[in-house]
C-alpha positions in Angstrom: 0.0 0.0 0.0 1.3 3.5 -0.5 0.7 7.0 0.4 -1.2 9.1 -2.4 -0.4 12.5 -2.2 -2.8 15.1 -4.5 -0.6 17.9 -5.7 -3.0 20.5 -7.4 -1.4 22.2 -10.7 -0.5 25.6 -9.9 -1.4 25.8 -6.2 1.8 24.6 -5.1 -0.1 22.7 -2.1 3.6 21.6 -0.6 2.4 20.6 2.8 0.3 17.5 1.7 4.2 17.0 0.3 5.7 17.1 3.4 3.0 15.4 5.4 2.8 12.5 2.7 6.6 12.1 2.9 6.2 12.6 7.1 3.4 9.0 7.2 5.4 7.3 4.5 8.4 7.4 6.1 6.9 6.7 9.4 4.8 3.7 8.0 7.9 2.5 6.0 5.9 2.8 2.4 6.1 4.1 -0.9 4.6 7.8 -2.3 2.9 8.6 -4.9 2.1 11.9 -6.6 -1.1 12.7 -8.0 -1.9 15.6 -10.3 -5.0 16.0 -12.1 -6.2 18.2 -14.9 -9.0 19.2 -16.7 -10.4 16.6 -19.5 -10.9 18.1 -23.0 -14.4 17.5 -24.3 -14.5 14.5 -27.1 -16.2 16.9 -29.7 -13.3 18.1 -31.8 -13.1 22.1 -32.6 -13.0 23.4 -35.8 -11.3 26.7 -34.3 -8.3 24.1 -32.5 -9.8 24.9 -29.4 -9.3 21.8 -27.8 -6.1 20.9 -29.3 -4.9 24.4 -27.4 -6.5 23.1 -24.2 -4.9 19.6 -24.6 -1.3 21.5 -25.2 -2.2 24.0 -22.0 -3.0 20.9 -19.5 0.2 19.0 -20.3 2.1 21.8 -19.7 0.4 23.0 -16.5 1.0 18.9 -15.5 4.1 18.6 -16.2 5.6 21.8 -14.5 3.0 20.5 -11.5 5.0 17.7 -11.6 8.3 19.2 -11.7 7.8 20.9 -9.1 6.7 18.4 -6.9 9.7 16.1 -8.1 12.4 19.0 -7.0 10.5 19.2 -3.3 10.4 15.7 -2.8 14.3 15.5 -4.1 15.6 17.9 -1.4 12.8 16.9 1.4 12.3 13.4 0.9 15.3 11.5 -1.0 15.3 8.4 1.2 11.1 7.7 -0.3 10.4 6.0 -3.2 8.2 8.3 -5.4 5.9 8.0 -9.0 3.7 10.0 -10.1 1.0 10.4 -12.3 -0.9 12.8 -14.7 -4.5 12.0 -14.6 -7.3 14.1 -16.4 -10.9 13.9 -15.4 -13.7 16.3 -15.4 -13.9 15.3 -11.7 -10.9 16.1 -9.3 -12.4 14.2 -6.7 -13.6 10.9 -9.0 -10.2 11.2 -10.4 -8.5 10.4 -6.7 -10.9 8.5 -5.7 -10.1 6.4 -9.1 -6.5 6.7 -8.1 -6.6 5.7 -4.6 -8.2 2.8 -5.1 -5.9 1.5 -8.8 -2.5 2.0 -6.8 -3.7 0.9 -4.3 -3.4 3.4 -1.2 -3.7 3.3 2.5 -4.2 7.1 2.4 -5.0 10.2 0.4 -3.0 13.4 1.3 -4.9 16.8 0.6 -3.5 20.0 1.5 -5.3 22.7 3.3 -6.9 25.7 0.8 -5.4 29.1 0.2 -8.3 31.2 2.1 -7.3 30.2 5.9 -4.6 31.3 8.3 -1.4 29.5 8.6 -1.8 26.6 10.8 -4.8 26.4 10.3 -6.5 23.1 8.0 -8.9 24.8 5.7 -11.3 22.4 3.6 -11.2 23.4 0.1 -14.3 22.2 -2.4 -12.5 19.2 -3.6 -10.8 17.7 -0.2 -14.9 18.6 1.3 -16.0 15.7 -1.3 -13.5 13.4 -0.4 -14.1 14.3 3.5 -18.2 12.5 2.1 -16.8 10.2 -0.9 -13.1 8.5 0.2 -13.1 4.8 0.5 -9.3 5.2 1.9 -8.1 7.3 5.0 -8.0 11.0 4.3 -4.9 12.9 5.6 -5.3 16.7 5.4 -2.2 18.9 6.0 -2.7 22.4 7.5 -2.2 25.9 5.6 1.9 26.0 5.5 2.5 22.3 7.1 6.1 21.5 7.2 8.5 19.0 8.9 12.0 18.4 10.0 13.5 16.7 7.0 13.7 13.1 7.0 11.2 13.4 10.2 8.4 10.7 11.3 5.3 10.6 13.4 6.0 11.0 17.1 2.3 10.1 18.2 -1.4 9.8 17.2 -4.4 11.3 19.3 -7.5 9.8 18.5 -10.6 12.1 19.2 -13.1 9.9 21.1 -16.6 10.9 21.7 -17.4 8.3 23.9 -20.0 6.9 22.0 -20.4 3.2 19.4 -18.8 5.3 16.8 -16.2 6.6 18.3 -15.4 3.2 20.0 -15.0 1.2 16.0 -12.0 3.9 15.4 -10.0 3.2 18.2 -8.9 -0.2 17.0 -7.7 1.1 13.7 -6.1 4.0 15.1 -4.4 1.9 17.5 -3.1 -0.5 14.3 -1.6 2.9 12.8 0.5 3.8 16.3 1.3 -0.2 16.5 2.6 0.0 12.4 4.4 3.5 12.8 6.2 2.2 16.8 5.2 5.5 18.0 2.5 6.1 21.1 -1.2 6.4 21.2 -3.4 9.1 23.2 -7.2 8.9 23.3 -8.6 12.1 23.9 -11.8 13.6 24.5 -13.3 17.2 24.4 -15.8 18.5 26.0 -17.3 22.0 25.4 -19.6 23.7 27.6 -21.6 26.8 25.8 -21.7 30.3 26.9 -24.6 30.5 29.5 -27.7 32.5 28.6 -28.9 35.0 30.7 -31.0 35.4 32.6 -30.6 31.2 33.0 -34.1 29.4 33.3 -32.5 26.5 34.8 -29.9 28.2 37.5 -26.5 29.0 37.2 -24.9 25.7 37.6 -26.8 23.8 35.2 -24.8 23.8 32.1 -21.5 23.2 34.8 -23.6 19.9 35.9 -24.4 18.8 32.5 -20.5 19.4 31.3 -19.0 17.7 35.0 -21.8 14.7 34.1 -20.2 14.3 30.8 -16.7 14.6 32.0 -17.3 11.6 34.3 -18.8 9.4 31.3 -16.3 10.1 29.0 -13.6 9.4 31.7 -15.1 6.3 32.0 -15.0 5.4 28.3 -11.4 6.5 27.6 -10.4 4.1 30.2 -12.6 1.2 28.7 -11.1 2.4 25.1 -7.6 1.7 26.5 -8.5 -2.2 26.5 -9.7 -1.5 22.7 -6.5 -0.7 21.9 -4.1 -2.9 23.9 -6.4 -5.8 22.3 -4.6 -5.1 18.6 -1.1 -5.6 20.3 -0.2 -2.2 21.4 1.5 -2.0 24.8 -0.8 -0.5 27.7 2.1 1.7 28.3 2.2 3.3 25.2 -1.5 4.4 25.7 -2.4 7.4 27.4 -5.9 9.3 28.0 -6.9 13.2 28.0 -10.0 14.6 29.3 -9.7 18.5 27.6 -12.7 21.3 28.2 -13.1 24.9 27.5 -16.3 27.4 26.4 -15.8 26.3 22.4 -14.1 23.4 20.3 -11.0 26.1 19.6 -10.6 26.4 23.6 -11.1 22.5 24.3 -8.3 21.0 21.4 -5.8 24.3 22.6 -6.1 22.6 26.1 -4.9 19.8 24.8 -0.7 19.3 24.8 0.6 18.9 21.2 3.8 17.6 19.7 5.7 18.1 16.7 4.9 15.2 14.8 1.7 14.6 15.7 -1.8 13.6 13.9 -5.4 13.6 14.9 -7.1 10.5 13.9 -11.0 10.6 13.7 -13.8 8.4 12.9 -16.5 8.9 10.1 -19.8 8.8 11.3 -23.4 8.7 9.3 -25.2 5.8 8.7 -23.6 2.3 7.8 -23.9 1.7 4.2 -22.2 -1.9 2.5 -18.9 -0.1 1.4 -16.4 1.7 3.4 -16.3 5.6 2.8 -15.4 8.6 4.7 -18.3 10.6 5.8 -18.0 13.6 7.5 -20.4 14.8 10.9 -20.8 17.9 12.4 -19.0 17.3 15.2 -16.2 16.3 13.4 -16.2 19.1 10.9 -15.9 21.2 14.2 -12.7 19.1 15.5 -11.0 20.0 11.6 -11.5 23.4 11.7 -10.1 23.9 14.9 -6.8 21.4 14.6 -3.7 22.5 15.4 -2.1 19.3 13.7 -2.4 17.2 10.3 -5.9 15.4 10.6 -6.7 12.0 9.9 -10.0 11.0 8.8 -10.8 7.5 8.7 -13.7 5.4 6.7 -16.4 3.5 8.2 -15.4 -0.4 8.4 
């Protein structure tokens, strides 16, 4: 299996680079280098239309592809890299296409030009795949980069508490076994901003939050058996409990490394194939990362 890195033409997205070299290297696999372009139409033009368009997306290909070789040269010379020029009216089909002819073990997308730095921004195409991917979705934030020739130093797997969030801990756990590197289940917990004047007193919303804190405790320890039972060592699995007044305060509570990815579940209803599909709650848990995010199909 190998990692699949999407390298959009002209957008220069070289943090899905460096995160695809980062879990290759850590998973001790291959890369390759997607770059898709827009498909001509089949109806010839009298005018040589098309025939200019054909000419215009190999060039904007292959100079994608330049680029990306020179990167991974000087970031990445100890991977194994191909890569590929794929049109397709659909950026997203064509991926999908390619993740599943290669075959890979995850897609790498890189964050869109409209956020901050830091910050993983969903762009129109990596927003399908986050609804569409039958293979683990890797999304690198705005200006993601790594020590060269670095590797993962530990996964944190948001946990809800709940039946879906209990079928990704196995999974997740398998990754930190593969890669030799730690595992931390975590769970967050906001509590809203109390309206006033409060119909219910004061404390109630404190309650609810200290209730929830005590269930998901609970879980996270029951989750550690989850993922000692896929052979990683209890001792490399660790549990955080991390609150705050929105989903940006919660996840900065949290301690983060350098090296490290947030790994979470799909949720929606079960269907016969595996697929990624996005819920609110995760959606929430993306926007406010502070690390690469991992988004993992259904099984």
């Amino acid at each position: 299996m190998s990692i699949l890195i999407a390298f959009a033409p002209g957008k220069g997205s070289v943090g899905a680079l460096d995160l695809g070299a980062q879990l290759a290297r850590s998973s001790g696999t291959t890369i390759d280098v997607a770059t898709v372009v827009p498909k001509p139409w089949s109806t010839p033009s009298m005018a040589r239309v098309d025939a200019e368009f054909s000419d215009w997306a190999a060039a904007t290909a292959a100079e994608s592809e330049a680029k990306a070789r020179r990167f991974l040269a000087d970031r990445a010379p100890d991977i194994a890299a191909s890569f590929h020029r794929l049109a397709h009216r659909s950026v997203s089909t064509a991926l999908t296409e390619a993740a599943e002819s290669v075959p890979a073990s995850v897609l790498v997308l890189g964050s869109s030009g409209d956020g901050a730095l830091g910050q993983v921004v969903v762009g129109s195409t990596a927003d399908k795949l986050l609804h569409s991917s039958p293979v683990t979705v890797a999304l690198a934030p705005r200006g993601y980069r790594v020590r060269n020739r670095a590797t993962l130093t530990r996964i944190t797997c948001a946990f809800s508490g709940d039946s879906e969030a209990s079928r990704v801990v196995g999974p997740t756990a398998e990754l930190a076994r593969d890669a030799g590197i730690p595992l931390r289940l975590a769970s967050f917990v906001v509590r809203g901003a109390t309206m006033y004047p409060p119909e219910v007193g004061l404390r109630a919303e404190d309650d609810v939050a200290a209730e929830l804190s005590r269930g998901l405790t609970e879980a996270l320890t029951a989750a550690v058996e989850d993922a000692v039972g896929v052979g990683l060592s209890a001792d490399r699995v660790t549990t955080e409990l991390a609150s705050g007044r929105s989903w940006r305060e919660a996840l900065d509570e949290a301690q983060w490394q350098d090296g490290e990815v947030l790994a979470i579940g799909s949720s929606g209803p079960l269907g016969p194939i595996a697929r990624v599909f996005l819920g609110s709650r995760a959606t929430k848990i993306i926007r406010h990362s502070p690390v690469p995010i991992l988004v993992l199909p259904r099984r």
